[in-house]
C-alpha positions in Angstrom: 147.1 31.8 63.8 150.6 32.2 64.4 151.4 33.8 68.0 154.7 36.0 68.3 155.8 37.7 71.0 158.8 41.0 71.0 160.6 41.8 74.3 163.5 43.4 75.3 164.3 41.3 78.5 167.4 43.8 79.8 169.8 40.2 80.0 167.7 38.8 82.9 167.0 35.2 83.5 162.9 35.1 84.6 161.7 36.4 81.1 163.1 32.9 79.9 161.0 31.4 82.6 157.8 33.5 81.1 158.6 32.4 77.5 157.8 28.7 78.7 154.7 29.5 80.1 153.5 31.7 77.3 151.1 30.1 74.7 153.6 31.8 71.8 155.1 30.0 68.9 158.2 32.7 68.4 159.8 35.0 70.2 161.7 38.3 68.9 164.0 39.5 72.0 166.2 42.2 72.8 169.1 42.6 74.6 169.1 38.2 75.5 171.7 36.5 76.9 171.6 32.7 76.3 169.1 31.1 78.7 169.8 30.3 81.9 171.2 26.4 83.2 167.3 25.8 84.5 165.8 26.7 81.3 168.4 25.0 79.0 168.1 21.9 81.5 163.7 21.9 81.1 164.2 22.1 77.4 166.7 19.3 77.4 164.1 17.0 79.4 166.8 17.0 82.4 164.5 18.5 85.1 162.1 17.3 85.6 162.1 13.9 83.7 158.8 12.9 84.3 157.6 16.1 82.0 158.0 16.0 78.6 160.8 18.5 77.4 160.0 22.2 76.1 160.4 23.4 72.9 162.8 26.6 73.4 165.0 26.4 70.2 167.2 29.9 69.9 169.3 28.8 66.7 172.3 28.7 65.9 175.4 31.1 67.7 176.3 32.4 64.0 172.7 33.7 63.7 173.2 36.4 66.9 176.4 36.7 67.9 178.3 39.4 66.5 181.7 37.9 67.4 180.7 35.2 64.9 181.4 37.4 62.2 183.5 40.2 63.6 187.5 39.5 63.6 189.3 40.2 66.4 190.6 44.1 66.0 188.3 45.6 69.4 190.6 43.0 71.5 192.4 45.3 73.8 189.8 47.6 74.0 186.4 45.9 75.6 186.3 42.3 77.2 183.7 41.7 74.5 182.2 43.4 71.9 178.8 43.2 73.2 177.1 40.8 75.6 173.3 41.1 74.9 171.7 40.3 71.2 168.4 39.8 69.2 167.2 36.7 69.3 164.2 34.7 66.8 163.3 31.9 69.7 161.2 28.6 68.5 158.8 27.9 71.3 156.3 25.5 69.6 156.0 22.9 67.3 153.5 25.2 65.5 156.3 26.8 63.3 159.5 25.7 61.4 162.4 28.2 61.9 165.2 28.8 59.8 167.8 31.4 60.9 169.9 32.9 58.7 173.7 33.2 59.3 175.2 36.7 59.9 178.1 38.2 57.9 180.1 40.9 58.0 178.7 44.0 56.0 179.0 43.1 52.5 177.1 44.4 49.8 175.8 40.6 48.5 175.7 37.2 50.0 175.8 34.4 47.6 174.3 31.8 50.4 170.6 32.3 51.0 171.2 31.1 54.4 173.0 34.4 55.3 172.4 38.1 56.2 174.8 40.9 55.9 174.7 42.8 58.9 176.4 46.2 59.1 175.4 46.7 62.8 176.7 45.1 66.4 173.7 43.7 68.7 171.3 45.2 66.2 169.5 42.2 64.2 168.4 38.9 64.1 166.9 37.2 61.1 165.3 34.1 60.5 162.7 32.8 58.5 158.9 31.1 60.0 156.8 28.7 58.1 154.0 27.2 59.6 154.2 22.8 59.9 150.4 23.1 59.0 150.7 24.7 56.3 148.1 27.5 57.2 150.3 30.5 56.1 152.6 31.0 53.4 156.5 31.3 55.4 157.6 34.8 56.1 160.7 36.5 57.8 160.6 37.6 61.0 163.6 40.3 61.9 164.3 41.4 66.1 165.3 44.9 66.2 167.4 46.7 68.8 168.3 50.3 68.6 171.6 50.5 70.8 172.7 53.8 71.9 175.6 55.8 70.2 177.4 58.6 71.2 178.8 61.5 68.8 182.9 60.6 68.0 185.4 62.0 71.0 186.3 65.1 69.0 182.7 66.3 69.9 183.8 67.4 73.0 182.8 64.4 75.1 178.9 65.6 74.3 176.4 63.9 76.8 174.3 63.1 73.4 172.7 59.5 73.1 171.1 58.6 70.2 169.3 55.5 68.4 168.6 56.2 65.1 172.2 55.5 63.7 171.6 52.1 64.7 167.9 51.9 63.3 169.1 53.0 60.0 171.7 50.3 60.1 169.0 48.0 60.5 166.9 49.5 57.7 169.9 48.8 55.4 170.7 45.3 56.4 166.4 44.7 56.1 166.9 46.2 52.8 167.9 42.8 51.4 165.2 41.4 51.7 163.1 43.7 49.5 163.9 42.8 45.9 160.8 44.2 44.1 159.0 47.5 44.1 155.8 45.7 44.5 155.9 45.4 48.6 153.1 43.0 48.2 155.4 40.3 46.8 157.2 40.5 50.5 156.1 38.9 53.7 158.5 40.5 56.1 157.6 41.3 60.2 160.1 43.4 61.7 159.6 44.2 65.7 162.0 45.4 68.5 163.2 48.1 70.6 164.1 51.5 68.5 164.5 53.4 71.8 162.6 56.5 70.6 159.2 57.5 70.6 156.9 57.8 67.7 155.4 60.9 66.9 157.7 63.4 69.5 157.4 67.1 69.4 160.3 69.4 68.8 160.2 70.1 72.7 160.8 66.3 73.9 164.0 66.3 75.8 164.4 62.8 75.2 164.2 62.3 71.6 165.5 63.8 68.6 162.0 64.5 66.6 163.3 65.1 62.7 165.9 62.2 63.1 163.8 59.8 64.6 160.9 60.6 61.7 163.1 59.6 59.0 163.1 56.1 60.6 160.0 55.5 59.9 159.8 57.7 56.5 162.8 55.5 55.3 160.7 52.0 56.2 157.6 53.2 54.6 159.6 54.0 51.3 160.7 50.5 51.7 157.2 49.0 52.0 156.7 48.4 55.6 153.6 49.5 57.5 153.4 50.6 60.9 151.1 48.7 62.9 152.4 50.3 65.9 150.8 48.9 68.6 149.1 52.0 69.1 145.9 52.7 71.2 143.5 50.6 71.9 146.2 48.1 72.1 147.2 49.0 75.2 146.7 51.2 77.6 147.8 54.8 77.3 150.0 57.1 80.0 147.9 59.2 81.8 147.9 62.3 81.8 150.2 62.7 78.6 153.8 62.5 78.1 155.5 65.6 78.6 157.2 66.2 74.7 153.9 64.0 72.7 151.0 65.6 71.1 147.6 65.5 73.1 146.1 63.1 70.5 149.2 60.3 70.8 148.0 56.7 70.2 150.9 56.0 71.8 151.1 53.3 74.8 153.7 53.0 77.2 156.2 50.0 76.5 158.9 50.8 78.8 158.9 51.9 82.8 162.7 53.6 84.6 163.8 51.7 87.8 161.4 55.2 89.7 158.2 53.8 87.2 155.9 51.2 88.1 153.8 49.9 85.1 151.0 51.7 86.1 152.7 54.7 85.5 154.9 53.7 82.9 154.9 56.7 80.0 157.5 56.1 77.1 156.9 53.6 74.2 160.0 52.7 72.6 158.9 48.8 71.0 157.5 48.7 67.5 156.1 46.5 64.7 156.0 46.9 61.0 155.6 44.8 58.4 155.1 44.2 54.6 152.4 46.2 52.9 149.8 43.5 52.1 151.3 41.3 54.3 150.6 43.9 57.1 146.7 43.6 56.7 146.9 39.4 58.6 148.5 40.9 61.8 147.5 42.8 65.0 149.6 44.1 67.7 149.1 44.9 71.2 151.0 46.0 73.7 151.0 43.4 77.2 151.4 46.9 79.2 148.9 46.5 82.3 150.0 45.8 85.6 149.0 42.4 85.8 150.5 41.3 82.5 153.7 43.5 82.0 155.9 40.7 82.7 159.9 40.3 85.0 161.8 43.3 82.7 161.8 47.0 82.0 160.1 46.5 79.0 156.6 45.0 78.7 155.7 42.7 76.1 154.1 43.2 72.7 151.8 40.2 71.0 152.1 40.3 67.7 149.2 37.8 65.5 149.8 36.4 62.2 146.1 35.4 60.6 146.4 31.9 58.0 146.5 32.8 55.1 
């Protein structure tokens, strides 16, 4: 059984702290920063030396950061392009990772070592193999969904929306489906999509028709939802304002006013390869005494042998 964790840790430094304690093999974060000096200094077998040093491996800088692969034409306008990524984290020995090296957006690579990627803070790609040889490898893909806002010539419009970026995604994910067969791909793809699954036309906080064709576009492309939906997890009570009355869905996300008891939205997702898809369970960490030090609680995902 391979043990994987997704989590949008909002840049802070304790989830780092939780990934050590966590009986996980991988981790697939959103917006992460590099991990703190304490971390970096337990995985180094600095502090403390009688202990022997952690496995917390986060690859290489090429495989996250968009400046990597950006040139250098937004310099004048932001002190950084972006200062948050995706991340594919190796936390045990269970697991081989192999990340693969971001590019700009071209429409091949000729290393198979690298990913195009069309989108800023959007992706991370690596792929997972098992040192016992229990499981065929697979990849393994963090998602984040940034926020866009409609060009100035809109009239400075207060919209915010996700999907742009999740489509983005979808096309850079597209290379790795080379066959119309999606049983011949092993592909798990989990993050933070900021929308909600399943919204009415009345949600306020969603755009319903855009935010279907996400996940119209990823089952056309072979990838199962596996949500987590209920029972894994607990569900808002009463319903979200904007959902059906019959919503599986379960609360991955809480506002600074929202405890995680009364936590309502879910925005964090998994999907993966038809076929592929029937070796793995999700479920959302969304109680109170297991949400975990972020905004976002986090989701277990497990891959069966095989």
């Amino acid at each position: 059984m391979i043990k994987i964790v997704s989590w949008n840790i909002a840049k802070r430094h304790d989830p780092w702290r939780e990934l050590l304690r966590m009986d996980v093999d991988v981790a697939l974060l959103q917006e992460a920063s590099p991990p703190p000096d304490d971390v970096v200094a337990l995985r180094d077998g600095v502090l403390p030396p009688a202990e022997e040093p952690v496995i917390l491996d986060i690859g290489p800088k090429d495989a996250w950061d968009s400046h990597s692969w950006n040139s250098d034409w937004w310099h004048g306008r932001w002190p950084a392009l972006f200062d948050r990524w995706p991340m594919v984290v190796r936390l045990s020995d269970r697991v081989n990772v192999e990340w693969f090296k971001q590019v700009g957006p071209v429409g091949w690579v000729d290393k198979d070592d690298e990913i195009a990627v069309s989108g800023i803070g959007t992706i991370t790609a690596a792929r997972v193999t098992p040192t016992d040889g229990s499981a065929e490898p697979f990849i393994v893909v963090s998602m984040y969904g940034r926020w866009e806002a409609p060009h100035p010539s809109k009239n400075k419009s207060s919209w915010i929306y996700s999907d742009a970026s999740v489509h983005r995604i979808i096309s850079d994910l597209s290379a790795f489906i080379a066959s119309k067969d999606p049983t011949t791909h092993r592909i798990l793809a989990a993050g933070d999509l900021n929308m909600a699954y399943g919204s009415l036309e009345n949600n306020p906080l969603a755009l319903p028709a855009r935010e279907r064709s996400v996940w119209t576009r990823m089952e056309a492309l072979g990838m199962e939802f596996l949500g987590p939906q209920y029972p894994a997890g607990r569900q808002a009570s009463p319903t979200p304002y904007g959902l059906p009355a019959d919503t599986r869905n379960v609360p991955t996300y809480r506002t600074n006013r929202q405890t995680p008891a009364t936590a309502q939205n879910q925005l964090d997702y998994v999907f993966a390869s038809r076929g592929f898809h029937e070796s793995i369970t999700a479920r959302a960490l969304n109680n109170s005494d297991e949400w975990g030090p972020s905004d976002h609680c986090r989701v277990l995902i497990e891959v069966a042998e095989g």
